[in-house]
C-alpha positions as CSV (number, residue, x, y, z in Angstrom):
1,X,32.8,-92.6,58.5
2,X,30.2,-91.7,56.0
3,X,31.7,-88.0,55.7
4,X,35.1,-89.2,55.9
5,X,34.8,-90.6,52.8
6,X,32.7,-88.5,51.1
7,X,33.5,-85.0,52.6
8,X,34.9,-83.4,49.1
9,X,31.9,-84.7,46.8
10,X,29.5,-83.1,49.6
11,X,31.4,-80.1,49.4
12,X,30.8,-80.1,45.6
13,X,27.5,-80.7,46.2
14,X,26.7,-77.9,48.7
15,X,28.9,-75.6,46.6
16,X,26.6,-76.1,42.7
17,X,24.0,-75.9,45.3
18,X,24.8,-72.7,46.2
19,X,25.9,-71.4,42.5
20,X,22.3,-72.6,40.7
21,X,20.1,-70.5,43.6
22,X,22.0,-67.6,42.8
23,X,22.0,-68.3,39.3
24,X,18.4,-68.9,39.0
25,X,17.4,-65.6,41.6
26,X,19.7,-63.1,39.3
27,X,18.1,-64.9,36.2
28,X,14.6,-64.5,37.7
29,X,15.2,-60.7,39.2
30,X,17.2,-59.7,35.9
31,X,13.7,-60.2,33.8
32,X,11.8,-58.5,36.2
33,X,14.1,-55.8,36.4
34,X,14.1,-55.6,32.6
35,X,10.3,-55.8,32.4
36,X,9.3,-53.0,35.7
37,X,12.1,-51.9,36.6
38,X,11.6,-53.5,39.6
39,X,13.3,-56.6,41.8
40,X,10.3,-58.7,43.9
41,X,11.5,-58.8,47.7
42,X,10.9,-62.6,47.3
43,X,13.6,-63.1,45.1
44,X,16.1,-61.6,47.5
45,X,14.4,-63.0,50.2
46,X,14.9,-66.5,48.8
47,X,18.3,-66.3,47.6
48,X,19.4,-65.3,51.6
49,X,17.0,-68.1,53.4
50,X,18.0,-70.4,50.7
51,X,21.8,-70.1,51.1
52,X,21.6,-69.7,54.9
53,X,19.5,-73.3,55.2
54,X,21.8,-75.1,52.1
55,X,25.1,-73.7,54.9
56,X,23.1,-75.2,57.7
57,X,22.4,-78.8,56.3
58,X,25.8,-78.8,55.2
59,X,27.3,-77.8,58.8
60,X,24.9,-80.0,60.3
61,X,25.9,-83.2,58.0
62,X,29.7,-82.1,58.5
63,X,30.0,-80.7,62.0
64,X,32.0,-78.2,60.5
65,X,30.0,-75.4,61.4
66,X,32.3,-72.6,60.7
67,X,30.8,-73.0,57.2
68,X,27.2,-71.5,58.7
69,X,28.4,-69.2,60.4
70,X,31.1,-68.1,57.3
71,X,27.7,-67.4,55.5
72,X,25.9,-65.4,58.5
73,X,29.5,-63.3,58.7
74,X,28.8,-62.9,55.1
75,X,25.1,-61.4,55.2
76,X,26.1,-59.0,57.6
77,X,29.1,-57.9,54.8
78,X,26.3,-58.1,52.2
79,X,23.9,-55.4,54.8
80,X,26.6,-53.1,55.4
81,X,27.6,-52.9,51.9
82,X,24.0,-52.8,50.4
83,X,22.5,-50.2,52.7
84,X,25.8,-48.2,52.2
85,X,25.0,-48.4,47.9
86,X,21.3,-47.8,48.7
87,X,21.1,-44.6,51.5
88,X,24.0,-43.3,49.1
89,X,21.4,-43.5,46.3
90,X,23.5,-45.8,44.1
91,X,21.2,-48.4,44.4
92,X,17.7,-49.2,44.7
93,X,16.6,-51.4,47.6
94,X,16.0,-54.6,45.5
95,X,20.1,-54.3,44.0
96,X,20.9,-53.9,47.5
97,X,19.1,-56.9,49.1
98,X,20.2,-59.0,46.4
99,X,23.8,-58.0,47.4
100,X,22.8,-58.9,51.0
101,X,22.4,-62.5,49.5
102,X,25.5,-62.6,47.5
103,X,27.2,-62.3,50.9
104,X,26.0,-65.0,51.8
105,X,26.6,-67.4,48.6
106,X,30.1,-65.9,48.4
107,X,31.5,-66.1,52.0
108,X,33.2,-68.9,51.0
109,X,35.3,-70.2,48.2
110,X,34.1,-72.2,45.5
111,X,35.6,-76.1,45.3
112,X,37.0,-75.2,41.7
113,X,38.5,-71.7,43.1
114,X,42.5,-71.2,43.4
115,X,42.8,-68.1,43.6
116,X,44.9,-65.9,47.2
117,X,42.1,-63.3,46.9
118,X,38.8,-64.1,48.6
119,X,36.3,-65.1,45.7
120,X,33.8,-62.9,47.4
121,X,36.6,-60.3,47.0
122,X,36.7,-60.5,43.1
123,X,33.1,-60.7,42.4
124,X,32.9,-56.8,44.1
125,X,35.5,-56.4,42.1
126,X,34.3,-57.8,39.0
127,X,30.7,-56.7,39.9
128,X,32.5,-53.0,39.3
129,X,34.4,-53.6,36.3
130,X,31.5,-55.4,34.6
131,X,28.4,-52.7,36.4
132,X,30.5,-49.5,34.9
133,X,31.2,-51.2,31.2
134,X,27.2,-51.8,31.2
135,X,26.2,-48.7,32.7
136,X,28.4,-47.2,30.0
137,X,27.4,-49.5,27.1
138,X,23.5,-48.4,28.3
139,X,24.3,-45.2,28.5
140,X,25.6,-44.5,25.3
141,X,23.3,-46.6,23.2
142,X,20.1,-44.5,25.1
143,X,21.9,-41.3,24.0
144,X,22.0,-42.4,20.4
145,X,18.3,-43.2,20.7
146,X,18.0,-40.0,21.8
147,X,20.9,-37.9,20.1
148,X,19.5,-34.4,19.7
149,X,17.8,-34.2,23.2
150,X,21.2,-35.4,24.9
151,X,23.2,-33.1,22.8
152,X,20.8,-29.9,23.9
153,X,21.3,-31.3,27.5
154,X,25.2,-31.5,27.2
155,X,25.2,-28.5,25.5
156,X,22.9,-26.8,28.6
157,X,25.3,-28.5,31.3
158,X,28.5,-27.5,29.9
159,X,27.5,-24.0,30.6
160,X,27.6,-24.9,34.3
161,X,30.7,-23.1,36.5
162,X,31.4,-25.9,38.6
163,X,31.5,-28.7,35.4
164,X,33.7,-26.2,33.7
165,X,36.0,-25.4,36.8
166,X,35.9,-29.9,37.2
167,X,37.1,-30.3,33.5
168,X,40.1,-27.4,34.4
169,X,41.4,-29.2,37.8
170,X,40.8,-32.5,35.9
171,X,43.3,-31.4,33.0
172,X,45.8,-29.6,35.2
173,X,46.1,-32.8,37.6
174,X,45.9,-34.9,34.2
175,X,49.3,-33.2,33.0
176,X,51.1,-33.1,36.3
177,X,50.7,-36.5,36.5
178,X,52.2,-37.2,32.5
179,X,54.7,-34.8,33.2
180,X,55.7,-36.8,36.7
181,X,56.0,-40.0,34.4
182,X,57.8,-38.5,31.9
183,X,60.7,-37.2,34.2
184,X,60.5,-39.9,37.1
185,X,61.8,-43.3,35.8
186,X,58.9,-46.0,37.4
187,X,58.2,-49.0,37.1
188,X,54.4,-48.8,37.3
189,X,54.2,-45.9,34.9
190,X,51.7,-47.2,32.2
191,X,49.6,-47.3,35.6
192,X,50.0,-43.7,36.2
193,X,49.1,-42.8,32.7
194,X,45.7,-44.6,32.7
195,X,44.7,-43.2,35.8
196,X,45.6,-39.7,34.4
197,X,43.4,-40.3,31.5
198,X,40.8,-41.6,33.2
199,X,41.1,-38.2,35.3
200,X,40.9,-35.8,32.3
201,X,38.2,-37.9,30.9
202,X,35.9,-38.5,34.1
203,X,34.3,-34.4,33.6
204,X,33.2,-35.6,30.3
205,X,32.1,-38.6,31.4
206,X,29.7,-37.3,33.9
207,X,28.4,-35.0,31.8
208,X,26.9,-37.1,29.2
209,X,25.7,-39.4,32.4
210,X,23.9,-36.3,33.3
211,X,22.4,-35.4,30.3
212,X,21.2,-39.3,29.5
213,X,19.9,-39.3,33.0
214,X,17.8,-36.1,32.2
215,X,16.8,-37.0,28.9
216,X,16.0,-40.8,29.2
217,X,15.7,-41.2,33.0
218,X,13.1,-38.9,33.7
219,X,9.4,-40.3,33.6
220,X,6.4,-38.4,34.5
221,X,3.5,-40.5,36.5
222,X,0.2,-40.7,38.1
223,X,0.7,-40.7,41.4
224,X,-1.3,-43.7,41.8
225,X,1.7,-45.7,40.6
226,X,4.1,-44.5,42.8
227,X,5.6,-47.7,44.4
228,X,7.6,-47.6,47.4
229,X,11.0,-46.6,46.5
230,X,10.3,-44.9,43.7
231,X,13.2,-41.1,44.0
232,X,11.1,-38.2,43.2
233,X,12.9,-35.6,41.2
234,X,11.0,-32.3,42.3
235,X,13.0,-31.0,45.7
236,X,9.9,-29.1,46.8
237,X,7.8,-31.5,46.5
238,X,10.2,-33.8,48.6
239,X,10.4,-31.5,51.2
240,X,7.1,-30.8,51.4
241,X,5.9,-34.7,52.0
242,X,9.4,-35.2,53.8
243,X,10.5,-38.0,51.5
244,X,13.8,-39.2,52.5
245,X,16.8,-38.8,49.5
246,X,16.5,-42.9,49.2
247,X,13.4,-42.8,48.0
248,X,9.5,-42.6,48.9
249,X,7.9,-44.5,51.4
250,X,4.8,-45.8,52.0
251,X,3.0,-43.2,54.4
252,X,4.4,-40.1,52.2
253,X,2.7,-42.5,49.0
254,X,-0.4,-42.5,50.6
255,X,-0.3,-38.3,51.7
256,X,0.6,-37.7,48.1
257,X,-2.4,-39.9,47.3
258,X,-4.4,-37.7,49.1
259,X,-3.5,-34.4,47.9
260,X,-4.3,-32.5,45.0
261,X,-1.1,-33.4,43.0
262,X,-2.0,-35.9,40.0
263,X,1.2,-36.4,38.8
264,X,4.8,-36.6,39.5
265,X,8.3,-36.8,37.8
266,X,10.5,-39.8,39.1
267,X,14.0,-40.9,38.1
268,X,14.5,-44.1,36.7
269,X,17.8,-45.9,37.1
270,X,19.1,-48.5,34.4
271,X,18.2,-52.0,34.9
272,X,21.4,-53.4,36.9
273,X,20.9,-56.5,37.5
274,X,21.9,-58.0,34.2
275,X,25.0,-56.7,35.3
276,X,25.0,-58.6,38.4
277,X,24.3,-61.5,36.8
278,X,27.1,-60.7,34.5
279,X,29.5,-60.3,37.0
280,X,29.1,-63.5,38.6
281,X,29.2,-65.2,35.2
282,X,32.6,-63.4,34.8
283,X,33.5,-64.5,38.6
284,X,32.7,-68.1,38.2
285,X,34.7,-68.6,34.9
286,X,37.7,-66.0,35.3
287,X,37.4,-65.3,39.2
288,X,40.2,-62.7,40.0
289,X,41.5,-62.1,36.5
290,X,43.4,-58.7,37.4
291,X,47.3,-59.8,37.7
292,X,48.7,-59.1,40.6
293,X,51.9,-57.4,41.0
């Protein structure tokens, strides 16, 4: 009778429940990240058993149980999706456990939410939008730090065949598709012309990404700070120790320790988790903003 009467304020409850520990783990994570480039396994940890026991009370006060069991459907999204990001070396394995908890927070739909698509649905899809607008914005305030060893390295990579041959297709796909607009009367043309821009503009693009990534990325160590994890840029040297392309592991750290190598040059990604914690800002206020045709 309780429930009865209370079932949508408990739902509330269980819901800012669920919204503050993910809040406060991206808040925690995001200055770590900023500070060592690094995300504790705790925080992750936390956010998942946290989420997982806050679904439990709540199915357990309810009896609807499907709400657990929504969130352990959800963690198994979150593992697919974040060891898919991290074996494809998109992500390090901190983003990618943090993503497992997500799936978890996220398999169901806020109180407040309206919205036809899934609100775990949008925050991938604001997670995107908002992770490639700050990888961007990153990227191009490191290569004005950096201006004249960026411009060498563009300069050095747009000798490359296979850039220039990428920038060629890119151009000649580019106008097929304005010329297809042009003489083809559709409704969804504007569409077409973005996409078309974004295709001559993408060679570019990855360019400069390269030459930030090997002019600000690139930080030579002792080997005695090597931390699990950490991607090793020399391919001898990873094929020598077999470390795998996801990074170093803990018995290849400790046969480097032992060898005669003193130091090593490792690739630092940008700091992402501000962006996650962006993104579910942008998710909680806007949800799916993108109009839907």
């Amino acid at each position: 009778m309780f429930y009865k009467r209370y079932e949508h304020m408990l739902r509330m409850v269980v819901d800012i429940l669920l919204i503050i520990l993910v809040l406060v783990a991206l808040l925690v994570a995001a200055i770590t990240d900023l500070r060592s480039r690094e995300v504790p396994d705790w925080v992750s940890y936390m956010l998942i058993a946290g989420a997982l026991l806050i679904r439990l009370w709540y199915a357990f006060t309810s009896g609807f149980w499907s709400y657990f069991f929504f969130g352990l459907a959800g963690l198994g999204v979150g593992v697919l999706l974040g060891l898919g990001l991290f074996f494809s070396k998109q992500w390090g394995g901190g983003d990618a456990k943090l993503l497992m908890g997500f799936g978890v927070v996220f398999a169901t739909n806020p109180f407040w939410y309206t919205s036809n698509v899934p609100f775990y649905v949008a925050f991938l899809f604001n997670m995107i939008v908002v992770g490639a607008l700050y990888g961007l914005i990153a990227s191009v305030l490191l290569g004005l730090v950096h201006y004249h060893d960026v411009a060498r390295a563009m300069a050095d990579l747009g000798k490359k065949k296979w850039l220039r041959f990428a920038k060629i297709v890119s151009l000649i796909v580019a106008v097929g598709i304005y010329l297809f607009v042009v003489m083809a009367d559709i409704v969804a043309g504007w569409m077409l012309l973005v996409i078309a821009s974004i295709i001559v503009v993408y060679p570019w693009l990855l360019q400069a990404m390269k030459a930030v990534e090997q002019t600000c990325l690139l930080r030579k160590i002792p080997v005695a700070k090597v931390t699990e994890g950490d991607w090793l840029v020399d391919n001898a040297l990873r094929k020598k120790f077999g470390i795998p392309s996801w990074g170093i592991e803990v018995k290849q750290i400790k046969k480097l320790q032992v060898s005669n190598i003193k130091q090593v040059w490792v690739k630092e990604g940008i700091p992402f988790v501000p962006a996650l914690l962006l993104a579910v800002i942008v998710s909680l206020v806007f949800g799916f903003w993108l109009p839907l045709f």
